[in-house]
VEXDREN-2710 file (C-alpha; in Angstrom, 1 decimal):
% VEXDREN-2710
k/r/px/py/pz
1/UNK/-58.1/-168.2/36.0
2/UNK/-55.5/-171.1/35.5
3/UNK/-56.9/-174.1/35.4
4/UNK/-54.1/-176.4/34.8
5/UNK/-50.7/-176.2/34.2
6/UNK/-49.0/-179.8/32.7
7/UNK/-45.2/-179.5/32.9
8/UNK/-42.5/-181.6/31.3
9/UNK/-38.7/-181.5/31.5
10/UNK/-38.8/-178.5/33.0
11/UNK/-35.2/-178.9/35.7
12/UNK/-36.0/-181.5/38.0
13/UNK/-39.5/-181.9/36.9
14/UNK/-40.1/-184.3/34.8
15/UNK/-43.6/-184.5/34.5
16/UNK/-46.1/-182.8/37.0
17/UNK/-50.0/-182.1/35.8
18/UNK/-51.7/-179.4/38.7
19/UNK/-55.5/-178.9/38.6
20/UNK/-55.8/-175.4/40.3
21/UNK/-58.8/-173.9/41.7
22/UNK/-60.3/-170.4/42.5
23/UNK/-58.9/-169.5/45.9
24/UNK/-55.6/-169.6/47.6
25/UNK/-53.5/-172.2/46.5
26/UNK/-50.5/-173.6/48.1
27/UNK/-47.0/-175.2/46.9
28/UNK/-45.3/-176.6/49.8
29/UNK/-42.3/-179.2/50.5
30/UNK/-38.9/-179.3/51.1
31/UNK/-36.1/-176.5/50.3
32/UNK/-34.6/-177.7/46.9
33/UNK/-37.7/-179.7/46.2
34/UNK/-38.7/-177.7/43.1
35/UNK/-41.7/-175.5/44.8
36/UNK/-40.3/-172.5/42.4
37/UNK/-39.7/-174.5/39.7
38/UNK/-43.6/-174.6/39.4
39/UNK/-43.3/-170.9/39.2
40/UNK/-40.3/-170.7/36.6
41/UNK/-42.8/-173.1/34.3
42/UNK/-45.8/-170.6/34.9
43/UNK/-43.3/-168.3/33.9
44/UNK/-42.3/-170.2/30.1
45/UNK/-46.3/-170.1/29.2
46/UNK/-46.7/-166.9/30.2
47/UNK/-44.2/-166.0/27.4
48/UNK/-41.2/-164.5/30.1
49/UNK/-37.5/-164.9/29.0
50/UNK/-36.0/-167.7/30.5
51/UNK/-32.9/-169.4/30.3
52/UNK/-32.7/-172.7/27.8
53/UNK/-30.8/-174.5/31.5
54/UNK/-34.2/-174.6/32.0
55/UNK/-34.5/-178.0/30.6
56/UNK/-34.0/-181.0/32.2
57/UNK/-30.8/-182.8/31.8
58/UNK/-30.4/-185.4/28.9
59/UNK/-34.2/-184.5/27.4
60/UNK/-34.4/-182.8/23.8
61/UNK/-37.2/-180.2/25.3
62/UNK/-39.2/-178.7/27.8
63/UNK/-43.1/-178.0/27.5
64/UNK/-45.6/-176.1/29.4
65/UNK/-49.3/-176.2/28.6
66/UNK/-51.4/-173.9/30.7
67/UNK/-55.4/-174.2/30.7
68/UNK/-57.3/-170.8/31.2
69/UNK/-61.1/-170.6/31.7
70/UNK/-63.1/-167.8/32.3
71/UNK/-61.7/-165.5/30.4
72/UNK/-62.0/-161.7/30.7
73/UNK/-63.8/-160.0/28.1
74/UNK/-60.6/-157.9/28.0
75/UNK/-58.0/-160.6/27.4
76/UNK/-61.0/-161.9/24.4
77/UNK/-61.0/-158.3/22.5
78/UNK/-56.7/-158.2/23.0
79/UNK/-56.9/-161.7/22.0
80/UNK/-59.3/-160.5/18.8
81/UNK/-56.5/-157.8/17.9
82/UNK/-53.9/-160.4/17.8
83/UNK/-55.6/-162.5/15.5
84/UNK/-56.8/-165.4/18.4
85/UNK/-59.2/-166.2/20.3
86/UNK/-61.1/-168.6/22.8
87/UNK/-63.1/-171.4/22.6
88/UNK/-67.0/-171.4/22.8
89/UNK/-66.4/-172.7/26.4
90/UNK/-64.0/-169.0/27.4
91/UNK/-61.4/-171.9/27.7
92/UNK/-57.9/-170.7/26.7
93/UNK/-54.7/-173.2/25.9
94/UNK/-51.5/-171.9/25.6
95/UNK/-48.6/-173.8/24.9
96/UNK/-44.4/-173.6/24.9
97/UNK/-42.2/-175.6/24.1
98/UNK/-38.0/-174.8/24.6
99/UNK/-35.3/-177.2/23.2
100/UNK/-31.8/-177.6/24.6
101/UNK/-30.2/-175.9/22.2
102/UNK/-32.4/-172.9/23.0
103/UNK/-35.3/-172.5/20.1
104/UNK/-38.7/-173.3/20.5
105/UNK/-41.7/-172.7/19.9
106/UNK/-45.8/-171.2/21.2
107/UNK/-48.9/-171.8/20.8
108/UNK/-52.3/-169.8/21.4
109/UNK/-55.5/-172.0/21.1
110/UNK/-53.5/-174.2/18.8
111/UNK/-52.4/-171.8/16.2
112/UNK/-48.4/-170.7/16.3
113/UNK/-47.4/-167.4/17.9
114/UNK/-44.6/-165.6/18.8
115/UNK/-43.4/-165.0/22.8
116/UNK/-43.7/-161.5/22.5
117/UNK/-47.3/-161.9/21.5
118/UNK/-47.7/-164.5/24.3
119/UNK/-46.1/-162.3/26.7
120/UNK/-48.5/-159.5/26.1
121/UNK/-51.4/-161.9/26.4
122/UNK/-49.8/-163.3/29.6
123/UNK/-49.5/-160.0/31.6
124/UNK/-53.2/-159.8/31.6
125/UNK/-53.6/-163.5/32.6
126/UNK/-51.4/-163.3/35.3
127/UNK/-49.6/-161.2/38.1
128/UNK/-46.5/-163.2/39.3
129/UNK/-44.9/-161.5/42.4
130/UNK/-41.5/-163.0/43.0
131/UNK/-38.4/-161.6/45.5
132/UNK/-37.3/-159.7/42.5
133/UNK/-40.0/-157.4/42.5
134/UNK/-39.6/-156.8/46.6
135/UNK/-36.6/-155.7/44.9
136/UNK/-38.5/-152.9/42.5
137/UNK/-39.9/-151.0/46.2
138/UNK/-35.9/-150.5/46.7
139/UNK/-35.8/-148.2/43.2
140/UNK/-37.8/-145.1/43.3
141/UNK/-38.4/-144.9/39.9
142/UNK/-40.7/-147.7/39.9
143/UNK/-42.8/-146.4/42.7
144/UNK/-44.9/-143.8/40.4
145/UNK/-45.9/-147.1/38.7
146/UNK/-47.6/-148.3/41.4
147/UNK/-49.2/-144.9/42.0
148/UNK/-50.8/-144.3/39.3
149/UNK/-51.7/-148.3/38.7
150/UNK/-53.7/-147.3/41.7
151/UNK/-55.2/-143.7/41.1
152/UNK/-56.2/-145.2/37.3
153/UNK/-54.2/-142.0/36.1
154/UNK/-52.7/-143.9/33.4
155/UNK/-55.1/-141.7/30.6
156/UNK/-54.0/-138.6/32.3
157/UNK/-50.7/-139.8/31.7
158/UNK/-50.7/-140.8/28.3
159/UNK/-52.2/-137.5/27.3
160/UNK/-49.5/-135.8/29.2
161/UNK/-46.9/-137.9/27.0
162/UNK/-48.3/-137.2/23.6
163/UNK/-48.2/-133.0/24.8
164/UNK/-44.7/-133.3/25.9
165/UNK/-43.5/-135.5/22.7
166/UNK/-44.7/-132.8/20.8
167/UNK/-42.9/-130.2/22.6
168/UNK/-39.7/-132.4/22.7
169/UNK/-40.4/-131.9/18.6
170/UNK/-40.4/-128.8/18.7
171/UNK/-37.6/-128.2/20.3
172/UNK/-35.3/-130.4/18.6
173/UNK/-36.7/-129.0/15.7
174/UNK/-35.7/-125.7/16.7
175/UNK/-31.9/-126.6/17.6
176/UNK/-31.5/-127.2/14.0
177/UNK/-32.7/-124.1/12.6
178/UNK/-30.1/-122.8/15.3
179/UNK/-27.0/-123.0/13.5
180/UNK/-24.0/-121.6/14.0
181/UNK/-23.4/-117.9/11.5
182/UNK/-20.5/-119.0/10.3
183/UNK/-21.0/-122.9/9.5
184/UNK/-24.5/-121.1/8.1
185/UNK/-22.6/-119.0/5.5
186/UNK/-20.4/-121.6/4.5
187/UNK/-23.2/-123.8/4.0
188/UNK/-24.9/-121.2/1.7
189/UNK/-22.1/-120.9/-0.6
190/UNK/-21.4/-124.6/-1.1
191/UNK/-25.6/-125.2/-2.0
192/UNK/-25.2/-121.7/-4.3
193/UNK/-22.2/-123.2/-6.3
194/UNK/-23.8/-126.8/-6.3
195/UNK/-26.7/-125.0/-7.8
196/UNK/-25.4/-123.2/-10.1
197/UNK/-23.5/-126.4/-11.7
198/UNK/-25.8/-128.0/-12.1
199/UNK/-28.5/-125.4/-13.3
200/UNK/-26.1/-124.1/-15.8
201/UNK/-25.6/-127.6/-17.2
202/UNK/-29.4/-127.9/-17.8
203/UNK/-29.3/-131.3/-17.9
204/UNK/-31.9/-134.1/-19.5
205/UNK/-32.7/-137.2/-18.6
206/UNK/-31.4/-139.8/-20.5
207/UNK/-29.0/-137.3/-22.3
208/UNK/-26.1/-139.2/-21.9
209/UNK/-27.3/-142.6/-23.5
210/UNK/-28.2/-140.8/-26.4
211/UNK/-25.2/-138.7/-26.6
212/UNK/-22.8/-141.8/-26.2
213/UNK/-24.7/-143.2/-29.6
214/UNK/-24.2/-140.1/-31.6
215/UNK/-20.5/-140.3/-30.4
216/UNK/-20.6/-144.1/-31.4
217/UNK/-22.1/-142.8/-35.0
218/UNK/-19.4/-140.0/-35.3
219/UNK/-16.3/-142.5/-34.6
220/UNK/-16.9/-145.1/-37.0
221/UNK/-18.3/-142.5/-39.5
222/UNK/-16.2/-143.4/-42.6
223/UNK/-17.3/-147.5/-42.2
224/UNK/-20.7/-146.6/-42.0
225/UNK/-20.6/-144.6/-45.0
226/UNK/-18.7/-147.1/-47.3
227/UNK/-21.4/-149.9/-45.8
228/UNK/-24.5/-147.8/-46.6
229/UNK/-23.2/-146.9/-50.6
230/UNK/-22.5/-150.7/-51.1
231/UNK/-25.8/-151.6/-49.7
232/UNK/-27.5/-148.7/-52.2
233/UNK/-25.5/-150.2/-55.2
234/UNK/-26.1/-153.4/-54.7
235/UNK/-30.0/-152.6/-54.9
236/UNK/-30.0/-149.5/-57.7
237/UNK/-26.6/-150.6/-59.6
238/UNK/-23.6/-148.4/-60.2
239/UNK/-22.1/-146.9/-63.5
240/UNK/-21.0/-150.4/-65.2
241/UNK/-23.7/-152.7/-63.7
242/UNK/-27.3/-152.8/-62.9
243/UNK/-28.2/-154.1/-59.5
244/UNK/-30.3/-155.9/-57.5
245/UNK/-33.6/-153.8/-58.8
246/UNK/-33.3/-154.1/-62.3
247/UNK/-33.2/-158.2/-62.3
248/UNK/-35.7/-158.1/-59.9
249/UNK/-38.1/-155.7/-62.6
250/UNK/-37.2/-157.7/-65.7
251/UNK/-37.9/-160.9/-63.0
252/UNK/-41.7/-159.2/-62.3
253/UNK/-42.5/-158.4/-66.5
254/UNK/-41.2/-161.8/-67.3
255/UNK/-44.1/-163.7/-64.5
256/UNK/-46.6/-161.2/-65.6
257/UNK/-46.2/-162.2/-69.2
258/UNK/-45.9/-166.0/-68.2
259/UNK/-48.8/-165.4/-65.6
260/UNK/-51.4/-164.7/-68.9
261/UNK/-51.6/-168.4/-69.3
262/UNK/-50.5/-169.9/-66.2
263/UNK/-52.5/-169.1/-62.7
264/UNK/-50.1/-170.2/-60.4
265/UNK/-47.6/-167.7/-62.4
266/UNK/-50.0/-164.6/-61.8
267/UNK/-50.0/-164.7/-57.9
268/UNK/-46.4/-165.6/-57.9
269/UNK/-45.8/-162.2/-60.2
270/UNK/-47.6/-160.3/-57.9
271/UNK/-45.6/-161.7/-54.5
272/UNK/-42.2/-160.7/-57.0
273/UNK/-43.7/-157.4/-57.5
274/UNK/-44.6/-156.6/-53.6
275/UNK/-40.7/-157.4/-53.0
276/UNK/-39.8/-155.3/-55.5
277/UNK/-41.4/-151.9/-54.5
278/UNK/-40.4/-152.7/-50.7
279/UNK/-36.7/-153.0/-51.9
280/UNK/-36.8/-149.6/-53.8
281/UNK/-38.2/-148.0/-50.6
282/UNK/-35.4/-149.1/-49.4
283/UNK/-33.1/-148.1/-51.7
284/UNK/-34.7/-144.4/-51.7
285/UNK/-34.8/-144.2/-47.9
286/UNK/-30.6/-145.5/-48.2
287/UNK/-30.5/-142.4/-51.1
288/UNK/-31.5/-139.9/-48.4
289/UNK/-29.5/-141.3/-45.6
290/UNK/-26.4/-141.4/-47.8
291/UNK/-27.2/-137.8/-48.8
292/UNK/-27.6/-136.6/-45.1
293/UNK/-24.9/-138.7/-43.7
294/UNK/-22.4/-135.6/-43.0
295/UNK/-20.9/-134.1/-39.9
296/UNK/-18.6/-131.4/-39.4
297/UNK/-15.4/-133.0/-37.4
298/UNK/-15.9/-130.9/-34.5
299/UNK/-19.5/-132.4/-33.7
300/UNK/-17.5/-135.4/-32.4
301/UNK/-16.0/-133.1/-30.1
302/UNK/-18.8/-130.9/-28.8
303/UNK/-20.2/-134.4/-27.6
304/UNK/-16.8/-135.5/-26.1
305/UNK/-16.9/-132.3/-24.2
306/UNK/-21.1/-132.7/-23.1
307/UNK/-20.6/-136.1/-22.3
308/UNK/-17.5/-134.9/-19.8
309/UNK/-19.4/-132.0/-18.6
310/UNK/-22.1/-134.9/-17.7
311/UNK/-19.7/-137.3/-16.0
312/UNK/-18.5/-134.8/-13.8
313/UNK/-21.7/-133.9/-12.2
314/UNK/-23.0/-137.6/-11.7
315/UNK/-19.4/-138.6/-10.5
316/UNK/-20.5/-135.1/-7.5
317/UNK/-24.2/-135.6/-7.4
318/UNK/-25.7/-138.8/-8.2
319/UNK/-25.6/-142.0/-11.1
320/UNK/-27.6/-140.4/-13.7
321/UNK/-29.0/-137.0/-14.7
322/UNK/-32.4/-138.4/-12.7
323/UNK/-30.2/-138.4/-9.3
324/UNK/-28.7/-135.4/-10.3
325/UNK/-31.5/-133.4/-10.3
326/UNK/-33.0/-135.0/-7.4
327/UNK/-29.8/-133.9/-5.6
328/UNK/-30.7/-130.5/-7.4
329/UNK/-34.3/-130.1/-5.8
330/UNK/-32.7/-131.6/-2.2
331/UNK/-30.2/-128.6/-2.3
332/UNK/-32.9/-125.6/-3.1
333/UNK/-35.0/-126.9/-0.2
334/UNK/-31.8/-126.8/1.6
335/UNK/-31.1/-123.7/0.8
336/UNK/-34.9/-122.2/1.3
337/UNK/-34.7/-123.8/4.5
338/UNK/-31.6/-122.3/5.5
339/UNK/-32.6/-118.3/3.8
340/UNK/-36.2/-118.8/5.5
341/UNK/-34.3/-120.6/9.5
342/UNK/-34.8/-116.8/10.9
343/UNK/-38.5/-116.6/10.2
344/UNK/-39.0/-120.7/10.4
345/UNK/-36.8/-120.2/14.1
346/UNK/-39.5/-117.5/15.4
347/UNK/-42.4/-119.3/14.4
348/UNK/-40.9/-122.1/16.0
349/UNK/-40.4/-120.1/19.2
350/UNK/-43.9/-119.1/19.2
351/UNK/-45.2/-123.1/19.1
352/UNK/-42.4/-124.0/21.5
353/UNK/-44.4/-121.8/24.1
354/UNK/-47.3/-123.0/23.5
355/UNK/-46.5/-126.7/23.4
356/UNK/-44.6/-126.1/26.8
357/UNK/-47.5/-124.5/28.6
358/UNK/-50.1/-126.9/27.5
359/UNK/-47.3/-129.6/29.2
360/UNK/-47.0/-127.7/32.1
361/UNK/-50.7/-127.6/32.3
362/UNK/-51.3/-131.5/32.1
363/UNK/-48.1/-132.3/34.2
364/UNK/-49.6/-129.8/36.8
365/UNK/-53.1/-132.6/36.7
366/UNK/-51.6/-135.4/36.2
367/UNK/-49.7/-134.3/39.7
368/UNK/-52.2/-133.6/41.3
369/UNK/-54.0/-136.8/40.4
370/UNK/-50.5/-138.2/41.4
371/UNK/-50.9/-136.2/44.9
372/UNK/-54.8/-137.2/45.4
373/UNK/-53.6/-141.0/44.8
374/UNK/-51.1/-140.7/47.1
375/UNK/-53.1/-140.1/49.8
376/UNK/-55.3/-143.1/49.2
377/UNK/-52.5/-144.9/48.9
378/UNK/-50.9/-144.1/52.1
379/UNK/-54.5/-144.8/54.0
380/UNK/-55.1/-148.0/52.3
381/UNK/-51.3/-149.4/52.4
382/UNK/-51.2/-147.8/56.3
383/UNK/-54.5/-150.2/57.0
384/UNK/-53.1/-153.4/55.3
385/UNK/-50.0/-153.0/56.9
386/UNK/-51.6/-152.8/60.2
387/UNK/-53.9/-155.5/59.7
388/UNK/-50.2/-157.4/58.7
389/UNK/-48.7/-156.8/62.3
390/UNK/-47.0/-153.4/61.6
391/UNK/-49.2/-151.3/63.1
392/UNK/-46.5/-148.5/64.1
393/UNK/-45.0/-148.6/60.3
394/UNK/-46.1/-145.6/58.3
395/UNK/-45.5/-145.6/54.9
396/UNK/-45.8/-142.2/52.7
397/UNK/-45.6/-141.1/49.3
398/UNK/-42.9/-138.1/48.9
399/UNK/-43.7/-136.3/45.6
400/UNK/-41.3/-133.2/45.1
401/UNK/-41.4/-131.0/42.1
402/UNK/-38.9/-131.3/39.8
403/UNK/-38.1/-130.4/35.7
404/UNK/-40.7/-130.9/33.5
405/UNK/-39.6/-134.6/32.1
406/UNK/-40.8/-137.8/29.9
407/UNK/-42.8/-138.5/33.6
408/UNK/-44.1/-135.5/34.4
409/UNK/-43.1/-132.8/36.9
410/UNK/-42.6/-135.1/40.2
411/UNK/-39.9/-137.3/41.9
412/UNK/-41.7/-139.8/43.6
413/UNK/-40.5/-142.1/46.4
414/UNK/-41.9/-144.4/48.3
415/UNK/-40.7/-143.5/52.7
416/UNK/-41.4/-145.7/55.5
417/UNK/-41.1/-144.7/59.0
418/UNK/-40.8/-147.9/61.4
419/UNK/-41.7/-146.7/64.5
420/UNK/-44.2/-143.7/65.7
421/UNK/-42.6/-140.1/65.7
422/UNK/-39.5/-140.9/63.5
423/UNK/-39.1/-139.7/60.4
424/UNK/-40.2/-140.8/57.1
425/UNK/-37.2/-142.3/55.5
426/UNK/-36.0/-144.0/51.8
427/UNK/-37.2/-147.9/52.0
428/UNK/-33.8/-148.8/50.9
429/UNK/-32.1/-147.4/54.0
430/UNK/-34.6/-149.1/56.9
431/UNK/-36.5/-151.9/55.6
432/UNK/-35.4/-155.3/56.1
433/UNK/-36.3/-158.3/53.9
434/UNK/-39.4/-159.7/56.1
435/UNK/-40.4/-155.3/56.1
436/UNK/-40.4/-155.8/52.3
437/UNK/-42.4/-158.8/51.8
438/UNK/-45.4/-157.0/54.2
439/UNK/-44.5/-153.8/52.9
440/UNK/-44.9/-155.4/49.0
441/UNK/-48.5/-157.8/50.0
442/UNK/-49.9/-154.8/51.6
443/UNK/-49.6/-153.0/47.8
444/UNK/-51.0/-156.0/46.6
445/UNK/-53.8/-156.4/48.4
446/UNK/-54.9/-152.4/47.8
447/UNK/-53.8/-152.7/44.3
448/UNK/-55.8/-156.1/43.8
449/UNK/-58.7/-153.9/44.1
450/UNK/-57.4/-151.7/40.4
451/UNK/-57.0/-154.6/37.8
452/UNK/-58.6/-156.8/36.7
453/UNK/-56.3/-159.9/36.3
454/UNK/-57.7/-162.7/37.6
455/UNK/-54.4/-164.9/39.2
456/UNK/-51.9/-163.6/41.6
457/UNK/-48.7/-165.6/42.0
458/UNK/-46.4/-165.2/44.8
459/UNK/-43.0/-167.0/45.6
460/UNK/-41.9/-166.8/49.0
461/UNK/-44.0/-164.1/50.4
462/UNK/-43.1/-165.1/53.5
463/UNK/-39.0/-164.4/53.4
464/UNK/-37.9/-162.9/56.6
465/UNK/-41.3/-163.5/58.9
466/UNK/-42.2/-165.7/61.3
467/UNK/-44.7/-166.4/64.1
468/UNK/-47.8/-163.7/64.5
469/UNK/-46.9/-161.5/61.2
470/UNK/-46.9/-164.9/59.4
471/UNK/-50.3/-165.9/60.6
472/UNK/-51.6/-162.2/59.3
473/UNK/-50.1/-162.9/56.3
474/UNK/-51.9/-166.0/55.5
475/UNK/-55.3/-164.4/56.3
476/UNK/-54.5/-161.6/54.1
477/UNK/-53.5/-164.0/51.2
478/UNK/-57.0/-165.7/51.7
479/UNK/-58.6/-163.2/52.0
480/UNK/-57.0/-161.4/48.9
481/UNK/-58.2/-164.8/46.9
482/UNK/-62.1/-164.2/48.0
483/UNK/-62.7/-162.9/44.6
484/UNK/-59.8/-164.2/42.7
485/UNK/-57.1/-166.9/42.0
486/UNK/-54.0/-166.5/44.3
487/UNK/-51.1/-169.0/43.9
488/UNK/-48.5/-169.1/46.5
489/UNK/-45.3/-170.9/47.5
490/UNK/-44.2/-171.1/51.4
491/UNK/-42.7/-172.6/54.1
492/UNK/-44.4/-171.3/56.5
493/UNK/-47.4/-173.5/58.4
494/UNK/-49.0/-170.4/59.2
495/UNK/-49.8/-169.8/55.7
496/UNK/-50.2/-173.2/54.7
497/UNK/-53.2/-173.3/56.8
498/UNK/-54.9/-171.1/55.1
499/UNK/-55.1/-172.6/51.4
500/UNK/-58.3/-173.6/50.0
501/UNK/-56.2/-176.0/47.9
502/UNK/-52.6/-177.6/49.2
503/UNK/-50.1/-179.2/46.8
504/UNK/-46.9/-181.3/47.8
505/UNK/-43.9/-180.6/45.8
506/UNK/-41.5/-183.8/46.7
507/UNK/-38.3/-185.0/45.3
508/UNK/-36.8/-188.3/44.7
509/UNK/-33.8/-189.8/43.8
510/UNK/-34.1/-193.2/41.0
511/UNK/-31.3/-194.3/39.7
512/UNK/-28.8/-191.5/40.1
513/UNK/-31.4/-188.7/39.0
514/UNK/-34.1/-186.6/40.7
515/UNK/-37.5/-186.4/39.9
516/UNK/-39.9/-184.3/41.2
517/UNK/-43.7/-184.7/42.0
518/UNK/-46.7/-182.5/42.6
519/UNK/-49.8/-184.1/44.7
520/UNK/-53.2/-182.4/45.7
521/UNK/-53.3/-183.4/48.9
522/UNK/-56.9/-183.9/51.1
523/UNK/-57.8/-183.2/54.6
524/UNK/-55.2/-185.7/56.0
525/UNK/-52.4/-184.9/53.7
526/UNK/-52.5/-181.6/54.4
527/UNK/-52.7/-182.1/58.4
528/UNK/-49.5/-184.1/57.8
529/UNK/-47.7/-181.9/55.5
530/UNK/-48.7/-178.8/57.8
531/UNK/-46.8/-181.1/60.6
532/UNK/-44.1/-181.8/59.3
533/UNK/-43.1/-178.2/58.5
534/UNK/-44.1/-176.9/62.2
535/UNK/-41.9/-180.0/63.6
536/UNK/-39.5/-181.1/61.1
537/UNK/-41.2/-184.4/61.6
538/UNK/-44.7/-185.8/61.6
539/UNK/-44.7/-185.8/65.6
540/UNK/-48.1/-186.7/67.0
541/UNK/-48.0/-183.2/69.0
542/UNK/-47.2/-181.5/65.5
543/UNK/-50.5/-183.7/64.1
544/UNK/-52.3/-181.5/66.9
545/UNK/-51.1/-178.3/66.2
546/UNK/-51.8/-179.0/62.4
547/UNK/-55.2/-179.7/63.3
548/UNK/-56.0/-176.9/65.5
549/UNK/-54.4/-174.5/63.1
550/UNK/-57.2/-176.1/60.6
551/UNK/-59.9/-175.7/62.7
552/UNK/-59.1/-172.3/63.3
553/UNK/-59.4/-171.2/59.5
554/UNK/-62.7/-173.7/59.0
555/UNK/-64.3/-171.4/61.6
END
């Protein structure tokens, strides 16, 4: 449950520390006072969006740090997944922090996280029921939410939705093999061609680096040839003079003769003579090169015409021969696919079938899990509501058949009949705000009962009720806290009365700006606070009222 919740510079707050306890707990005080904004800052820990207005005029940021204890051994193993976890104690801190120009920043036990982590572990800490969500019993689509939070169908579900997603593939797979004759035969004849260029060019990779060298080679030909006979002359010698050899021999037999009677000579012969037989393989490897070095003219032009012949296809199909004949493979499978569609389009057929019934099979139970919840539903809801002063109000679950959908097979929609022996009708079209509000706790309270999170919040329960249904209200709210943490903002003294811990939420004005405080209030306090919203004033007839509205509870 939440133990604390420390606020700072959150609107008109600008500092408030609440110790909250197990039970009902109560936010009362003035309109405008900042009761919700206690709300909006459980909101910010819990990870929700929420506007950066948020914070408080003329301050840098706003922070919420929210205390957890007891923790579910649920929330620990998500917690576990996420890479956190909770102190020795099953004590939880969560932190969030918002600057004014919108960024912030969380916190999980101390270690950084991000909001949408935080707002997943936030969902499981806490339910916050706001007007918004009287809102949701208005759209039909949310109702089979609530149904089958109730009936704990979500499994069947799920295994419904991986059936039909597999169908769904199936048939979207089969609309492609559908295509049209025409645009089919077309397509064949552009993949045949695009196969056959390329096939007949029977490309390798890396061809055309090594083909542009050989054409670099063939152009400059006639240079290469004059450098490469220089190069050989200069080592073997030419018709009028010796070359670079024949010194370097009579340089060898002239340190062999010297190195006979001087050491240093000997060795220095022998490093003469290993340069001199590594500079006559190179003069006999020049020979051979000189004496292959011939091309007919029109090899130039064979390679012109292959390197052309290459461009062309990687300027159609890809960079390089590699993406080339990756383009290649892409287009036979292409083509397979599109020879083999008929046979590939039957098969297809067949699974479509198949995937459909075994849909139609689960939709069919998870109906009729939806149908068998509904009737629960409609007992337990009919019982809360009657308990909450609307004993004639009937509320029903219409679920009609429909297509076979992402949800099933069923429309379902929520209808409420206001008075014995009229007819069930859409929510939307009879029930008034105060309706709602029941309409919503009565959900609550049977749907308390199905999870497992351990803090309810609501804001304004009571809009649009007064006297008697108020009083129900309250009971129901305590009543609903028996084995859990309910949080609740009101104006209502009925409800008040109930709390097993009352805060004040009061506003001041200092110095041309408001502040806002939050105070626990004891026995007295809450007798006076209790007063003042039956009377408007603390009148000593209100003080009696307050007290006798106490009693009543105590007892």
């Amino acid at each position: 449950m939440l133990t604390s919740l420390h606020i700072e510079n959150i609107a008109v707050i600008e500092q408030a520390s609440i110790d909250l306890g197990i039970g009902l707990n109560i936010l009362t005080g003035e309109t405008g006072a900042g009761k919700s904004m206690v709300i909006d800052a459980i909101n910010v820990v819990l990870g929700e969006r929420i506007s950066r207005d948020i914070v408080r005029t003329g301050s840098d940021q706003a922070r919420v740090t929210a205390v957890f204890s007891d923790v579910s051994t649920k929330i620990c193993k998500k917690l576990d997944d996420l890479g956190y976890s909770v102190d020795e104690d099953g004590v939880l801190l969560i932190q969030r922090t918002i600057s004014a120009e919108g960024k912030g920043n969380c916190r999980i036990n101390g270690q950084p996280t991000t909001v949408a982590m935080l707002r997943t572990i936030g969902r499981l800490l806490v339910n916050i029921h706001g007007q918004h969500e009287n809102q949701s019993l208005l759209s039909p689509e949310r109702h089979v939410d609530y149904l089958e939070q109730l009936g704990g169908i979500s499994p069947i579900h799920a295994e419904y939705s991986e059936a039909y997603e597999r169908f769904s593939m199936i048939k979207r797979q089969l609309k492609q093999t559908e295509m049209d004759d025409g645009l089919k035969a077309r397509r064949v004849d552009m993949l045949r061609y695009q196969i056959e260029e390329i096939e007949s060019a029977d490309l390798n990779p890396g061809e055309e680096d090594e083909l542009k060298s050989q054409r670099e080679i063939y152009r400059n030909a006639e240079k290469i040839a004059v450098s490469l006979s220089s190069a050989r002359e200069c080592l073997s010698g030419g018709e009028d003079s010796g070359g670079v050899l024949s010194w370097l021999s009579h340089a060898v037999s002239s340190l062999q003769d010297a190195g006979r009677y001087v050491e240093d000579m000997a060795e220095l012969a022998r490093r003469a003579e290993s340069v001199l037989y590594d500079l006559e393989e190179c003069s006999e490897e020049l020979r051979d090169y000189v004496t292959h070095f011939d091309f007919e003219p029109g090899e130039l032009e064979q390679v012109e015409d292959r390197l052309a012949q290459i461009h062309k296809l990687t300027s159609k199909y890809g960079k390089d021969e590699e993406e080339v004949l990756t383009f290649l493979e892409q287009a036979r499978q292409e083509l397979d696919s599109i020879e083999m569609s008929d046979i590939k389009a039957e098969q297809l057929k067949n699974e479509l079938i198949k995937a459909e019934n075994i849909a139609i099979e689960l939709a069919k139970k998870l109906s009729e899990a939806r149908r068998k919840a509904a009737r629960e539903f409609e007992k337990s809801v009919g019982e809360q509501l009657a308990f909450l002063d609307m004993p004639g109000v009937r509320l029903s679950v219409s679920i009609e058949p429909g297509e076979l959908g992402p949800g099933g097979i069923d429309h379902v929609e929520f209808l409420i009949a206001p008075n014995p022996g009229e007819t069930p009708r859409p929510l939307s079209k009879i029930a008034s705000g105060g309706e709602l509000s029941r309409i919503m706790l009565a959900i609550k309270s049977v749907m308390a009962h199905a999870d497992d999170i351990d803090t309810l919040v609501f804001d304004e329960i009571d809009t649009g009720i007064s006297g008697y249904a108020a009083h129900k209200v309250g009971i129901k709210l305590r009543e609903t806290s028996n084995s859990r943490q309910v949080i609740c903002v009101t104006h209502l003294a009925q409800i008040g009365a109930q709390a097993h811990h009352h805060f004040l939420i009061e506003k001041s004005v200092r110095e041309g700006r408001t502040y806002t405080n939050v105070t626990a209030l004891d026995y007295d306090g809450c007798i006076r606070e209790l007063a003042r919203i039956i009377g408007g004033s603390v009148s000593p007839a209100a003080l009696e009222t307050a007290r006798e509205m106490l009693s009543k509870v105590e007892k």
